[in-house]
C-alpha positions as CSV (number, residue, x, y, z in Angstrom):
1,X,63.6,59.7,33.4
2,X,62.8,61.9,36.4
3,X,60.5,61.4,39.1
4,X,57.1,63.0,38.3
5,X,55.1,64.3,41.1
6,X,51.2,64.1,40.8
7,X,49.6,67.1,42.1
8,X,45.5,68.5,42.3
9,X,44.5,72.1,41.9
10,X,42.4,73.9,44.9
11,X,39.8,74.8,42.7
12,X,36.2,72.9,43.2
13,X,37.3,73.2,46.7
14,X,35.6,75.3,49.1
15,X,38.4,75.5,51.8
16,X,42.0,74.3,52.8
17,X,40.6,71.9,55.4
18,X,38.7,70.3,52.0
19,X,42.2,70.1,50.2
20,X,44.0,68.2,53.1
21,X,41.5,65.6,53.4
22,X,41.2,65.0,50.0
23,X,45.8,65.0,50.2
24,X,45.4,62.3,53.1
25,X,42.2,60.1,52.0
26,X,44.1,59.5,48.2
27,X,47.7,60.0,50.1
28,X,48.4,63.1,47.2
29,X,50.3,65.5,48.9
30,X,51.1,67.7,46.1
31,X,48.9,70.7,45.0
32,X,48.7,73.9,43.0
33,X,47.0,76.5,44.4
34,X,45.2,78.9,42.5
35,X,44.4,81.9,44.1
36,X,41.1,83.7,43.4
37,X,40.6,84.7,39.8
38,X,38.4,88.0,40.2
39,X,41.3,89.8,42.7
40,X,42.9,92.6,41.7
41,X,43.7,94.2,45.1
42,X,47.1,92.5,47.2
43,X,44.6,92.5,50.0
44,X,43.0,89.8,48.7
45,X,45.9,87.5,47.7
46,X,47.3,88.4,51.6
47,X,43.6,87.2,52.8
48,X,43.9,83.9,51.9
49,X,47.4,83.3,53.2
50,X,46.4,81.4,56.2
51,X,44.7,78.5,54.0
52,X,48.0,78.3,52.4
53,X,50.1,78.1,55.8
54,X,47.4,75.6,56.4
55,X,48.5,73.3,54.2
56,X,52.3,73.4,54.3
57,X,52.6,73.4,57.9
58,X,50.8,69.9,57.2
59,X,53.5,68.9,54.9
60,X,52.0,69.9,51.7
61,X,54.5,70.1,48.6
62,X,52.9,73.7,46.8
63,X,53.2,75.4,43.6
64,X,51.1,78.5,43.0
65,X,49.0,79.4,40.0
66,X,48.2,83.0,39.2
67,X,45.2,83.6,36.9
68,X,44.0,86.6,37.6
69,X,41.5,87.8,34.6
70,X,41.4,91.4,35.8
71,X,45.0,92.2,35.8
72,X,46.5,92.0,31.9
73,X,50.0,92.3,31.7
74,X,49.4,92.6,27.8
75,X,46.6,95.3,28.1
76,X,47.2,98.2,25.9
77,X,46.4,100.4,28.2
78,X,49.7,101.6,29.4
79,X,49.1,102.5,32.8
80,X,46.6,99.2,33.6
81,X,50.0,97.1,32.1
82,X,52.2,98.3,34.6
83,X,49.6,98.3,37.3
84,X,49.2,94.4,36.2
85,X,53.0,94.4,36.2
86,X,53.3,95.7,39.9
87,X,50.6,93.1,40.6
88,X,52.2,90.1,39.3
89,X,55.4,91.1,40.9
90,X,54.0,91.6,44.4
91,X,52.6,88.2,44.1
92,X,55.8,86.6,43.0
93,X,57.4,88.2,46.3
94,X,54.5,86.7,48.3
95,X,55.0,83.2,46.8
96,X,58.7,83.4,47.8
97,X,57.7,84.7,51.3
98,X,56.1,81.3,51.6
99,X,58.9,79.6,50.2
100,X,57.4,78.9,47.1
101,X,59.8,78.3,43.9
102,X,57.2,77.8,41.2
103,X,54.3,80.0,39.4
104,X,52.6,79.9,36.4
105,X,50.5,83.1,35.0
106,X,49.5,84.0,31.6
107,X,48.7,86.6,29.1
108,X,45.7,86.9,26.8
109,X,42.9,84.9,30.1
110,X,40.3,86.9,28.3
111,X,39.8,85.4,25.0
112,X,37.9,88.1,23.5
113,X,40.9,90.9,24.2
114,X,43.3,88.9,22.1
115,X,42.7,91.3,19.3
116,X,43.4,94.0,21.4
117,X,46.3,93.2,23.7
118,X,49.5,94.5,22.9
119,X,52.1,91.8,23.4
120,X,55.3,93.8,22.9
121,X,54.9,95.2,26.3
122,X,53.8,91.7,27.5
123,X,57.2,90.5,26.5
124,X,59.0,93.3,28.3
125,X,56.9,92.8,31.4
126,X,57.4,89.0,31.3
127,X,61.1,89.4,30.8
128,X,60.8,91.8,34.2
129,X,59.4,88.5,35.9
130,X,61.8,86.3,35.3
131,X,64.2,88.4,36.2
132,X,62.5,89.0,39.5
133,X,61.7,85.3,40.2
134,X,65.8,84.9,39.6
135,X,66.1,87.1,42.4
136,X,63.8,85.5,44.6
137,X,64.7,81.8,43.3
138,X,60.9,81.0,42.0
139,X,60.5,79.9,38.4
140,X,58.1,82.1,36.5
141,X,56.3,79.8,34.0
142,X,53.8,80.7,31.4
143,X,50.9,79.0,30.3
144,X,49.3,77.8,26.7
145,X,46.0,79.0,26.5
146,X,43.7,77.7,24.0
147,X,43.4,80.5,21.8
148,X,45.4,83.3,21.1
149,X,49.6,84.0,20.6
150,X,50.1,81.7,23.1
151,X,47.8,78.6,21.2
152,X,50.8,78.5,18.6
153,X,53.6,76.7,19.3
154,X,56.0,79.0,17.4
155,X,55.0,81.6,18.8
156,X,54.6,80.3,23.1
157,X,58.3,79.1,22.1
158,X,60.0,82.8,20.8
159,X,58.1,84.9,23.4
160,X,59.5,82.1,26.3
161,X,63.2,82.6,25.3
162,X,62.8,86.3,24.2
163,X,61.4,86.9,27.9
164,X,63.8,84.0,29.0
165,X,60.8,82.4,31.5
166,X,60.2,79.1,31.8
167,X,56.7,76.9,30.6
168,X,54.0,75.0,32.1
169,X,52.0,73.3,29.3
170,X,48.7,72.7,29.7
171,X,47.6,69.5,28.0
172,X,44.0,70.4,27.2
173,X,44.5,73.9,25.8
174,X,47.2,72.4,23.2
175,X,45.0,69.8,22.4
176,X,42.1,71.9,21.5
177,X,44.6,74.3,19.5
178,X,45.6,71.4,17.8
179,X,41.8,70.7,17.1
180,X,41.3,74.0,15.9
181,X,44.3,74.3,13.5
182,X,43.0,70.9,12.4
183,X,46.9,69.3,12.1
184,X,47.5,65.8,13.7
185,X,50.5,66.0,16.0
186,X,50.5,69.9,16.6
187,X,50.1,69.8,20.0
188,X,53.7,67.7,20.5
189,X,55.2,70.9,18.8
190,X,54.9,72.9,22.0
191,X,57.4,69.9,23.6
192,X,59.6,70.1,20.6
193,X,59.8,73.3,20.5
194,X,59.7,74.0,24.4
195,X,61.2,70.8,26.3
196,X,63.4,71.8,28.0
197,X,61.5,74.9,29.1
198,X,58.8,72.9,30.7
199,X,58.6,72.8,34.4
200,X,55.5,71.4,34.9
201,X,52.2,70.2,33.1
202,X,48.1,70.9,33.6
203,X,47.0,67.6,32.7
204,X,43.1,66.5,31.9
205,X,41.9,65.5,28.2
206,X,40.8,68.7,26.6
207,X,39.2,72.1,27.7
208,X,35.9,72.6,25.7
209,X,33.7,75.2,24.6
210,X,30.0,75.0,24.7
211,X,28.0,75.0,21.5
212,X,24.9,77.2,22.7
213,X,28.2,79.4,24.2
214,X,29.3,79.9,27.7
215,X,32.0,79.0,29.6
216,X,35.0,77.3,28.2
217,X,35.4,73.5,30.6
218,X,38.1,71.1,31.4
219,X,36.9,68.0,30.0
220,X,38.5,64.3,32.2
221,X,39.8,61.6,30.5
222,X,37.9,58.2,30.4
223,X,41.1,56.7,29.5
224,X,44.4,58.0,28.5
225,X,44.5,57.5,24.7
226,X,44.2,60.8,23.4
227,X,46.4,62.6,25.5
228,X,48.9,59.7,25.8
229,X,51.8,61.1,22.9
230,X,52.0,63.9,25.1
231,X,52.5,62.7,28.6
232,X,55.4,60.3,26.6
233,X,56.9,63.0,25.0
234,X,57.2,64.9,28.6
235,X,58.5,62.2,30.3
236,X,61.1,61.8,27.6
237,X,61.4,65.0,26.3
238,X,61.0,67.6,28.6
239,X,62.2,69.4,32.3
240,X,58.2,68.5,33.8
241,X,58.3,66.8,37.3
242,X,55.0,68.1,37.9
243,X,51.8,67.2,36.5
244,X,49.0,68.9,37.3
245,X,45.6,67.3,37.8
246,X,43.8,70.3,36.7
247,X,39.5,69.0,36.9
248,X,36.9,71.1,39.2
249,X,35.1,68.0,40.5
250,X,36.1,65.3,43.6
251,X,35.5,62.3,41.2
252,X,36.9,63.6,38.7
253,X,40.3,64.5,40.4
254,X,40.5,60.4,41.6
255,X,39.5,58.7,38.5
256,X,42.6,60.7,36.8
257,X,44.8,60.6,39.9
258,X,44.4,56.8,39.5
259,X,44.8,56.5,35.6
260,X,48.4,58.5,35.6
261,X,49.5,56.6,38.8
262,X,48.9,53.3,36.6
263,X,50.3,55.2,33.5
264,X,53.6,56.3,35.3
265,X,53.8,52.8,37.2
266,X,54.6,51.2,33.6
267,X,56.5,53.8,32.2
268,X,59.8,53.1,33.7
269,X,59.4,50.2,32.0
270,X,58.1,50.9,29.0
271,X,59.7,54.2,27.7
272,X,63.3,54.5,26.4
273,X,65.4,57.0,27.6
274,X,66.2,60.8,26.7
275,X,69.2,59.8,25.0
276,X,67.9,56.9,23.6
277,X,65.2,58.8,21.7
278,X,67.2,61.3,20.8
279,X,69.6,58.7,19.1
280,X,66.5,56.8,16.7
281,X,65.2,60.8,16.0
């Protein structure tokens, strides 16, 4: 079993000085930082740079997470998909400036395009950032969403070998799916399909929509059951050595920091091994 590093996203924080005491009160010194959702210029990727030199020049271990719901590599617009496409792959360059070697992005971030986007041109472009993240040694990884292609196991699995990137899976979004499609043990297809593919995880219980409408939410686990068979299956089943507490709020952000340090405490001695799994399969 590989070692597994706990991480916490930048978002609910108002500034890197925020994200280093939090790293040194709970002694986590892993983090992905998600750069500002509503940019679609360079300008404002470059303009938060210096929070990001903040925090490795204090040691920080950093991955970077690009969700920008402005820029569409799938849009069907063919000039806004390449424009998306130079976007993504000035960012990439960026991240390897800073010595970055991981990223996660998506397609389809704006649920209500899904029936719009045009995804053969996402694959192509995809395929383009792998190839550009090979050159700069940063694994590309996309991300499950909740809805859309990418909410189908089948489907996240052909479009990651035919654009040959690798996968972050986010915990929450495949559990909803798997509420939505209304089949027990659905979400464990993305691992069996995508194991080995997996680079890292966004872990919380399950991202929720509201009733009355609104924002979709990351919803934190009181306790680990329900998301359980899939933080098993990654540690025996997948390439993941980085989880990703991925909740808004301080408290939040501990209470889970504290359940998967328990969780991972015992697994060593509780969960077989790769092979041996593979062996009683």
């Amino acid at each position: 079993m590989h070692e597994t590093h706990l991480a916490i996203t930048t978002q609910g924080f108002s500034s890197a000085h925020e994200v280093l005491s939090f790293c040194r009160v709970h002694d986590c010194f892993a983090v992905e930082y998600t750069f500002s959702r509503d940019a679609v210029q360079l300008h404002e990727v470059e303009q938060e740079l210096p929070g990001v030199e903040h925090l490795l020049n204090a040691g920080v271990l950093m991955r970077y997470h690009l969700a920008f719901k402005n820029r569409e590599l799938a849009d069907p617009d063919p000039t806004l998909a390449r424009e998306a496409l130079d976007f993504y792959s000035n960012c990439i360059q960026i991240v390897a400036g800073l010595g970055g070697r991981h990223v996660t992005l998506h397609i389809g971030l704006a649920a209500e395009d899904h029936g719009r986007l045009n995804y053969r041109t996402a694959a192509d472009s995809l395929r383009t950032l792998a190839m550009l993240g090979d050159e700069y040694d940063v694994s590309v990884c996309l991300e499950n969403l909740r809805t859309g292609p990418t909410s189908v196991p089948d489907s996240f699995g052909d479009l990651l070998r035919e654009s040959s990137l690798q996968a972050t899976l986010d915990v929450g979004h495949a559990r909803a799916a798997e509420v939505a499609a209304a089949k027990p043990g659905y979400a464990l297809e993305f691992i069996r399909r995508c194991g080995t593919r997996i680079r890292g995880a966004h872990v919380y219980d399950i991202e929720r929509v509201p009733k009355s409408g609104g924002p979709a939410w990351h919803a934190a686990p009181e306790d680990l059951t329900a998301i359980r068979p899939l933080l098993d299956a990654l540690l025996a089943h997948s390439s993941c050595d980085w989880w990703l507490i991925e909740l808004p709020h301080v408290d939040e952000k501990i209470r889970t920091l504290h359940l998967l340090r328990h969780y991972l405490a015992e697994a060593d001695h509780l969960l077989p091994t790769h092979h041996q799994l593979e062996e009683e399969s």
